[in-house]
MARLUM-652714 format. One record per residue: x, y, z of N, C-alpha, C in turn; residue in one letter. Coordinates in steps of 0.1 Angstrom, whole numbers, padded with zeros to 4 digits, always signed. Each point is the difference from the previous one (the first is absolute). Last residue first. Example, Ala and Ser with C-alpha at 12.3 -4.5 7.8 and 13.67 -1.06 7.14 Angstrom:
# residues 2
+0128-0022+0071+0009+0011+0000-0008+0011+0008S+0003-0057-0001-0009+0012+0000+0009+0012+0000A
This chain:
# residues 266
+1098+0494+1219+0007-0007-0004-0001-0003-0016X-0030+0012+0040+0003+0012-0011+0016-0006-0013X-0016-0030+0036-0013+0005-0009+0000+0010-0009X+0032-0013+0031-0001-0007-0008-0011+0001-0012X+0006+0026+0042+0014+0007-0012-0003-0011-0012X-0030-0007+0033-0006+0014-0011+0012+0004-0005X+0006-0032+0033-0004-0012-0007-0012+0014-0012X+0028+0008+0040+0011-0005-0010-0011+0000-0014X-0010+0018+0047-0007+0000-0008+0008-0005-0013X+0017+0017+0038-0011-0006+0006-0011-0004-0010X+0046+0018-0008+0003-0010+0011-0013-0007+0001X+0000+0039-0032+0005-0018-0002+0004-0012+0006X-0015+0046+0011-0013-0008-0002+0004-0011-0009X+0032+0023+0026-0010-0003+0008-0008-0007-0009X+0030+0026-0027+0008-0013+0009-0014-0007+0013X-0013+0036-0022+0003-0009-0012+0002-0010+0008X+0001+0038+0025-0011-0004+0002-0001-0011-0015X+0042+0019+0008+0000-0006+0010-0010-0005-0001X+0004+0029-0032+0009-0012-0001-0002-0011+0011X-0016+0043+0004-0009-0004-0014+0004-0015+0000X+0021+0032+0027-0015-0008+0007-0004-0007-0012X+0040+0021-0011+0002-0009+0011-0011-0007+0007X-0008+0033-0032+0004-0009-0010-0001-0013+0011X-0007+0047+0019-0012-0008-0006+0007-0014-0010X+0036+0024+0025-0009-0002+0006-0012-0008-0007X+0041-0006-0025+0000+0013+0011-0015-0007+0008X+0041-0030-0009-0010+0009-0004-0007+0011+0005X+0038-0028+0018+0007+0005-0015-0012+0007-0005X-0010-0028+0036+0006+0012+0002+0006+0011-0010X-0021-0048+0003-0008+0007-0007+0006+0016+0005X+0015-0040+0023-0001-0004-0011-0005+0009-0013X-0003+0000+0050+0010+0007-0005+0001+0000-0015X-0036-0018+0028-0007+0006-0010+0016+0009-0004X-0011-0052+0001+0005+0012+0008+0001+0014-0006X-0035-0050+0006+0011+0007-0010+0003+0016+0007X-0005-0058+0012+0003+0014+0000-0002+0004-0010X-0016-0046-0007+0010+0007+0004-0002+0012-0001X-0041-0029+0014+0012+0002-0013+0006+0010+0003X-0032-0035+0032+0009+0014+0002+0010+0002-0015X-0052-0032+0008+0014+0001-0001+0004+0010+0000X-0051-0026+0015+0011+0018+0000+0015-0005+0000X-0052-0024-0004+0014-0005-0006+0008+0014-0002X-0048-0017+0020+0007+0011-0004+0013-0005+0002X-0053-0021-0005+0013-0005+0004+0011+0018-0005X-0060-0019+0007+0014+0011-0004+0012-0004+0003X-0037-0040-0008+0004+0010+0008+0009+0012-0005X-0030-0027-0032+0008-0005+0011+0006+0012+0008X-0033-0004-0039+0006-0011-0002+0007-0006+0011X-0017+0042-0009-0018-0008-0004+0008-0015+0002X+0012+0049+0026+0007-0004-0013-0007-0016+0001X-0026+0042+0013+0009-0009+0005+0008-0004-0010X-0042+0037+0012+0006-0010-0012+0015-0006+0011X-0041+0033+0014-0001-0013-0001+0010-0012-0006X+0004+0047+0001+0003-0005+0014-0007-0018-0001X+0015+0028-0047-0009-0001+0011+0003-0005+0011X+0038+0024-0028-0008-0006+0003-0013-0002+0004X+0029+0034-0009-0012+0000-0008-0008-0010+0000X+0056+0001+0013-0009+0011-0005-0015-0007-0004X+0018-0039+0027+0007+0009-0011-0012+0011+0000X-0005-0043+0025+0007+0012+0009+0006+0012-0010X-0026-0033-0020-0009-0001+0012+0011+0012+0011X+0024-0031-0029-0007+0005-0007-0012+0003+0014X+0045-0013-0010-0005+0009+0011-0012+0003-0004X+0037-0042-0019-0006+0015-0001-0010+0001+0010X+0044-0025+0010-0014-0003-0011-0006+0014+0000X+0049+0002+0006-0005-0009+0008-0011-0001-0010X+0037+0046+0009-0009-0016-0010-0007-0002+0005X+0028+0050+0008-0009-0012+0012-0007-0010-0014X+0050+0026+0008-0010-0001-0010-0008-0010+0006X+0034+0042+0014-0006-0017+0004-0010-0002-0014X+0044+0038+0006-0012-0006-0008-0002-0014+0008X+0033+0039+0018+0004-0012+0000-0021-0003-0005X+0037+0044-0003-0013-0004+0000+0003-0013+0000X+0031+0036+0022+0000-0012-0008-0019+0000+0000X+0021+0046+0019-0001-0015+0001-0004-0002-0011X+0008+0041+0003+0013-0003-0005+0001-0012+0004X-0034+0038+0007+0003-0007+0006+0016-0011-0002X-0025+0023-0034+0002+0008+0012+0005-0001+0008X-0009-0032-0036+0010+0010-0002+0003+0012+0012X-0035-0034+0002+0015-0003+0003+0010+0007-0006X-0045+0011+0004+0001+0004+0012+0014-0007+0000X-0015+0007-0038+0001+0015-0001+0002-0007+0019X-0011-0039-0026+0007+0003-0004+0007+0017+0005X-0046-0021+0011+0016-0006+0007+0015+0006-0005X-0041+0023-0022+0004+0004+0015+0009-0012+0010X-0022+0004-0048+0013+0006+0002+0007+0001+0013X-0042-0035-0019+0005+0011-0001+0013+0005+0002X-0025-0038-0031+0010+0005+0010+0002+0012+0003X-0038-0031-0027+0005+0014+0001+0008+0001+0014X-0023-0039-0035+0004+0000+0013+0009+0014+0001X-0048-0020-0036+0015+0009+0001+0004+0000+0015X-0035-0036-0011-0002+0011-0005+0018+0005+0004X-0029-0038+0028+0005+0003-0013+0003+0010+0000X-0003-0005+0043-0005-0019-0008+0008-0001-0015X+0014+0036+0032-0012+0000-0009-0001-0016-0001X+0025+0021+0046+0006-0001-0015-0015-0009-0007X-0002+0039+0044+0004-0019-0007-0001-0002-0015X+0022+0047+0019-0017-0005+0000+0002-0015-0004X+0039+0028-0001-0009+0009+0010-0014-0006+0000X+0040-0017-0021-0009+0004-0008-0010+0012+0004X+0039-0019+0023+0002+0013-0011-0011-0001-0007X+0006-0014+0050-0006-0008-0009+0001+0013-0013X+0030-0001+0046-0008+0005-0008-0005-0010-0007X+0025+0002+0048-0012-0007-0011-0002+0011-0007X+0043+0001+0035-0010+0008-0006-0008-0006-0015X+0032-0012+0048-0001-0001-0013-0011+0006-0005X+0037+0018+0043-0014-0009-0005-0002-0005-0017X+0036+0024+0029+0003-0015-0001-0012-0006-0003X+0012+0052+0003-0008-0009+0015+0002-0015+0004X+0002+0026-0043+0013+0004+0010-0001-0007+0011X-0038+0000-0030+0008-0014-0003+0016+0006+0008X-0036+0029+0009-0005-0010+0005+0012-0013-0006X+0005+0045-0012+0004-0003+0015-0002-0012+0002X-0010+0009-0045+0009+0000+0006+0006+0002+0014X-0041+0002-0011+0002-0014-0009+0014-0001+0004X-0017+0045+0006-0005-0013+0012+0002-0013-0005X+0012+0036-0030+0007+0002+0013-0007-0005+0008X-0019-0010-0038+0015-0001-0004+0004+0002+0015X-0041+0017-0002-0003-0015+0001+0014-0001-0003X-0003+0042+0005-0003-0005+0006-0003-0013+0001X+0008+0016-0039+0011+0004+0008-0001-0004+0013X-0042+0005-0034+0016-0017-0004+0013+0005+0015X-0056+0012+0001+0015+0010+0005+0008-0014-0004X-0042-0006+0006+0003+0005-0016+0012+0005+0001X-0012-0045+0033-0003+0015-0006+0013+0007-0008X-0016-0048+0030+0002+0007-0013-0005+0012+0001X+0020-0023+0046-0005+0003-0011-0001+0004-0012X+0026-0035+0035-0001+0011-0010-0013+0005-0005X+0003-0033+0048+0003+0001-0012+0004+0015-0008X-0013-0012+0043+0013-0009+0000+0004+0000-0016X-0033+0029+0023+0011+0002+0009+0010-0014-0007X-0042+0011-0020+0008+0009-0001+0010+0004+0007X-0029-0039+0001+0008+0007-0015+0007+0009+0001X-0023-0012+0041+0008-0011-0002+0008+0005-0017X-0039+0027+0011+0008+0004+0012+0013-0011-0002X-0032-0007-0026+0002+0013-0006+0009+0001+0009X-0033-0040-0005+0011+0005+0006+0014+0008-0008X-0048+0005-0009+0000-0006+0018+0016+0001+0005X-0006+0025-0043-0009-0005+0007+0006+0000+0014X+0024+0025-0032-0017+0010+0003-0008-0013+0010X+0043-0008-0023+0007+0009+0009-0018+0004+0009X+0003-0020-0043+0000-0010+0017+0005+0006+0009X-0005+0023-0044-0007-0002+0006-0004-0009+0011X+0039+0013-0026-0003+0009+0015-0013-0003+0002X+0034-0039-0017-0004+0008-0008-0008+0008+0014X+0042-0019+0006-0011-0006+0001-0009+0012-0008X+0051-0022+0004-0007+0009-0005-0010-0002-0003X+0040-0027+0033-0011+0005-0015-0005+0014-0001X+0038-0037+0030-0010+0013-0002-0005+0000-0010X+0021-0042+0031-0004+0008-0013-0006+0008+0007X+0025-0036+0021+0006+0016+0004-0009+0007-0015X-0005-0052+0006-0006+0006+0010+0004+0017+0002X-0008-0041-0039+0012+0012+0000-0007+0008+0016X-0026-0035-0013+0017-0007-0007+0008+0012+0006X-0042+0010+0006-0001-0013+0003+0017-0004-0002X-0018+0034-0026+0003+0007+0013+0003-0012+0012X-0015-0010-0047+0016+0008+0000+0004+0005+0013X-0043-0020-0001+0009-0018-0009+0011+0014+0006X-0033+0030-0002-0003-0010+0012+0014-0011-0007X-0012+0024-0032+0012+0006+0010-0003-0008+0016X-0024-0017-0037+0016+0004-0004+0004+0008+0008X-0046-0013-0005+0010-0001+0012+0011-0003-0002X-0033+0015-0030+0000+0009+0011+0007-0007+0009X+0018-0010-0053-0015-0003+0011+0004+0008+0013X+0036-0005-0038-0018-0006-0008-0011+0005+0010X+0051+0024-0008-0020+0000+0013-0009-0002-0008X+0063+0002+0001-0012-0002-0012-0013+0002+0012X+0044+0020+0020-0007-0010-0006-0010-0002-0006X+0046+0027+0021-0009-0002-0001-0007-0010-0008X+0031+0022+0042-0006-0009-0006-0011-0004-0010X+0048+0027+0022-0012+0005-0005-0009-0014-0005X+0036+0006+0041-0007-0006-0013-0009+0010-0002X+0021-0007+0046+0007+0017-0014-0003-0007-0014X+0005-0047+0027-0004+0019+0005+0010+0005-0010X-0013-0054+0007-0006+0011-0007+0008+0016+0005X-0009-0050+0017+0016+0010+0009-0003+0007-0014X-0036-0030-0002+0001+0008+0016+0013+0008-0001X-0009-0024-0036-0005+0010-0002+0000+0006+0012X+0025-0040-0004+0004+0014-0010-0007+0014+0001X-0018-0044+0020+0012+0009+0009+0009+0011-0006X-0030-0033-0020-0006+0007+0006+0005+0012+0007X+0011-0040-0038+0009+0010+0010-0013+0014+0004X-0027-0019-0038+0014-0002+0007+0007+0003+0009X-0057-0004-0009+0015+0010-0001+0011-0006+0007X-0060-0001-0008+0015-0012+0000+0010+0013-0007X-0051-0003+0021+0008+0009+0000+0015-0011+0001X-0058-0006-0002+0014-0003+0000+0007+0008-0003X-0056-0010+0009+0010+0011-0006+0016-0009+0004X-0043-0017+0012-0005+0013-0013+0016+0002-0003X-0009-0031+0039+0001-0003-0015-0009+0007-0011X+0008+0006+0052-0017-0001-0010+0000-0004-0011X+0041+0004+0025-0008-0007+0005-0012-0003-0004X+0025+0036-0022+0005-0016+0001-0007-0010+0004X-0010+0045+0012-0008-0004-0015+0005-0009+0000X+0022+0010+0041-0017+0003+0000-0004-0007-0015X+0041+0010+0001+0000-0008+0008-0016-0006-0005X+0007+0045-0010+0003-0009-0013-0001-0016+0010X-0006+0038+0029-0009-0005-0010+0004-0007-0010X+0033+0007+0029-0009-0008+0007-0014-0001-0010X+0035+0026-0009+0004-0014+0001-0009-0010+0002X-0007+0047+0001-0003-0004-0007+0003-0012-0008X+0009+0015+0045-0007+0004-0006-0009-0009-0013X+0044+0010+0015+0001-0005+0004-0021-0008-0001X+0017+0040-0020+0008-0010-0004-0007-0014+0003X-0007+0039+0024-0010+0002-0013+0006-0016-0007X+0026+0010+0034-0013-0003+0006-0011-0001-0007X+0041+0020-0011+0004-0014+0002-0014-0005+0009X-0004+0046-0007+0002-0008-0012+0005-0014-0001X-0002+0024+0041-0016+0001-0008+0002-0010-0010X+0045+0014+0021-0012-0014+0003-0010-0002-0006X+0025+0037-0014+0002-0013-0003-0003-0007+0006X-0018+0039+0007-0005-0001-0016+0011-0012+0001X+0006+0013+0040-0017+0000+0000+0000-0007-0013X+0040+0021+0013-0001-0012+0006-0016-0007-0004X+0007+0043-0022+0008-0006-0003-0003-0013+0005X-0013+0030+0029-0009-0003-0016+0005-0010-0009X+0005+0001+0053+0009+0007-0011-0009+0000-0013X-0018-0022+0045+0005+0018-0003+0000+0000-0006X-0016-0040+0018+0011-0003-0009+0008+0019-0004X-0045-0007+0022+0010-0007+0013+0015+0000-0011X-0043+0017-0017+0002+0002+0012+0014+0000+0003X-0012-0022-0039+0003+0015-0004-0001+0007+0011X-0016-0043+0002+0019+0000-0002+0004+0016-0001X-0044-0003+0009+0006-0008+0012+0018-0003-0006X-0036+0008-0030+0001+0010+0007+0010+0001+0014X-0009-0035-0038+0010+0011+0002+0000+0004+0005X-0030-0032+0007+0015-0003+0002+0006+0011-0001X-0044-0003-0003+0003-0001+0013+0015+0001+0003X-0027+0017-0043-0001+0004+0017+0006-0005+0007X+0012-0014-0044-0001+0017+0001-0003+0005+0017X+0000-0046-0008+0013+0000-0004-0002+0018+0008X-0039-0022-0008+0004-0003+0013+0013+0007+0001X-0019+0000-0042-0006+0010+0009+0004-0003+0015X+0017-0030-0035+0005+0015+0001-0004+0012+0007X-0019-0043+0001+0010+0001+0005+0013+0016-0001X-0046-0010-0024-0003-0002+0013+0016+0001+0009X-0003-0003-0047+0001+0014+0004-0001+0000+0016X+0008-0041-0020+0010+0009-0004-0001+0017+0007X-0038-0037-0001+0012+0000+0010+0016+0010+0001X-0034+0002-0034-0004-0002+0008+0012+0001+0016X+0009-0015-0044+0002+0012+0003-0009+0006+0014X+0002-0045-0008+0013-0001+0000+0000+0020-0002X-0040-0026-0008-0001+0002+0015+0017+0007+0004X-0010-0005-0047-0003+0009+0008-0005+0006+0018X+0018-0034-0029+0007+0008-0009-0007+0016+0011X-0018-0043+0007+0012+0000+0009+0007+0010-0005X-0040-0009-0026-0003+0006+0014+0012+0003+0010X+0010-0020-0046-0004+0017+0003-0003+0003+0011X+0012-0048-0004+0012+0008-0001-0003+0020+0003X-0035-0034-0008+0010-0003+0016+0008+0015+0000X-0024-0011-0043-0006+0010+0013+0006+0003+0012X+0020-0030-0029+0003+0012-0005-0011+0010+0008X+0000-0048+0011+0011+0005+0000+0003+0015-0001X-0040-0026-0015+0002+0005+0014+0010+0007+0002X+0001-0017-0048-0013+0016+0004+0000+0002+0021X+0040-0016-0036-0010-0007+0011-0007+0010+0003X+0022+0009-0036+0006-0012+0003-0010-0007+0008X-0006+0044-0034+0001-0006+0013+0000-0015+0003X+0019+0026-0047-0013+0002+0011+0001-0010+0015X+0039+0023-0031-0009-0006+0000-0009-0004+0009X+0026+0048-0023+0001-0009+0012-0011-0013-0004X+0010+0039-0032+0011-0008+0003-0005-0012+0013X-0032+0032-0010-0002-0013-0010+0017-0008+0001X-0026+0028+0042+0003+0004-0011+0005-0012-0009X-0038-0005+0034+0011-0002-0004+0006+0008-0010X-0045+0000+0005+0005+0004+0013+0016+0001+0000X
């Protein structure tokens, strides 16, 4: 059941505890966001006019939010979220942010800490329930790179921070970690700073790529350990030409968030 790095189960009650709460905790997750889509926005997106005024409340509301679920898993003792100076990450803006994705609530933890984020949502959530909420506060992805560059860029003009995850998918258990090009091509554009989190803690096992929904981590709670490494600026890479400057920059990213494959290749 286990993959063979992890050890086996500590407390057999415990670890069932933990799954059913693993999933009364999404559960609830969606339930509230369905309250969120109908009852709340519609009514800010009434009375608040501006779009603009709309997509930053909303979003300090998404924030605000998802405070409350991690709270929520705390309380259940599933999950923990430990980070320094808290208040660093609130006064954030015009960031590019990007970060390692052991697990599906890596951006839940990033949007929690950082209340002015945008993203880039992939277009098939653009098609569900809440399709009407994605596509008024977030980025879409699409094939048009120019179009996604020139809304990434208004949106960090605006003083927002912008999540990317460069792998574009949660990071593998095992096997080869592939960076893509696109934080790198939105800070050269743009001419913001990339500021790297790196999310630690115990392993995610049960919230990672390919997991089963049954699995858990067999020993003790999720704990997420998110440190901020230093800037990097994308002036720095001006002297190059275009494809070299993305090439260089996307290096620099996957040594920020990943030190421990420059060693390996070492």
């Amino acid at each position: 059941m286990f993959p063979p790095e992890l050890p086996p189960v500590s407390n057999r009650v415990l670890y069932v505890y933990r799954v059913l709460m693993k999933w009364f905790s999404f559960f609830i997750f969606g339930l509230f966001s369905l309250i969120m889509v109908f009852t709340v926005f519609p009514p800010m997106r009434l009375f608040l006019f501006s779009k603009q005024r709309f997509k930053k409340y909303a979003r300090r509301l998404v924030s605000f939010f998802m405070r409350c679920f991690i709270f929520f898993m705390n309380f259940a003792r599933i999950v923990n979220l430990e980070v320094e100076n808290k208040k660093s990450y609130r006064q954030l803006s015009s960031k590019i942010i990007v970060a390692n994705h052991p697990s599906i609530l890596d951006i839940v933890m990033l949007i929690s800490l950082i209340p002015n984020t945008d993203c880039i949502v992939a277009n098939h959530l653009s098609k569900g329930i809440l399709s009407g909420i994605v596509r008024q506060l977030y980025i879409l992805n699409s094939h048009d790179l120019s179009d996604i560059l020139k809304a990434c860029d208004e949106s960090l003009k605006e003083g927002n921070c912008l999540i990317i995850f460069p792998e574009g998918t949660r990071t593998p258990r095992s096997g080869k970690i592939t960076i893509k090009k696109g934080a790198a091509r939105i800070a050269i554009y743009s001419g913001c700073s990339i500021v790297p989190l790196h999310i630690g803690g115990t392993d995610k096992y049960g919230l990672g790529k390919r997991d089963p929904w049954t699995g858990f981590n067999p020993t003790e709670r999720y704990i997420y350990r998110i440190s901020i490494k230093p800037e990097i600026h994308p002036e720095q890479y001006k002297n190059l030409s275009g494809p070299a400057a993305t090439q260089a920059l996307t290096n620099d990213i996957k040594a920020s968030l990943f030190p421990e494959l420059l060693q390996t290749n070492d």
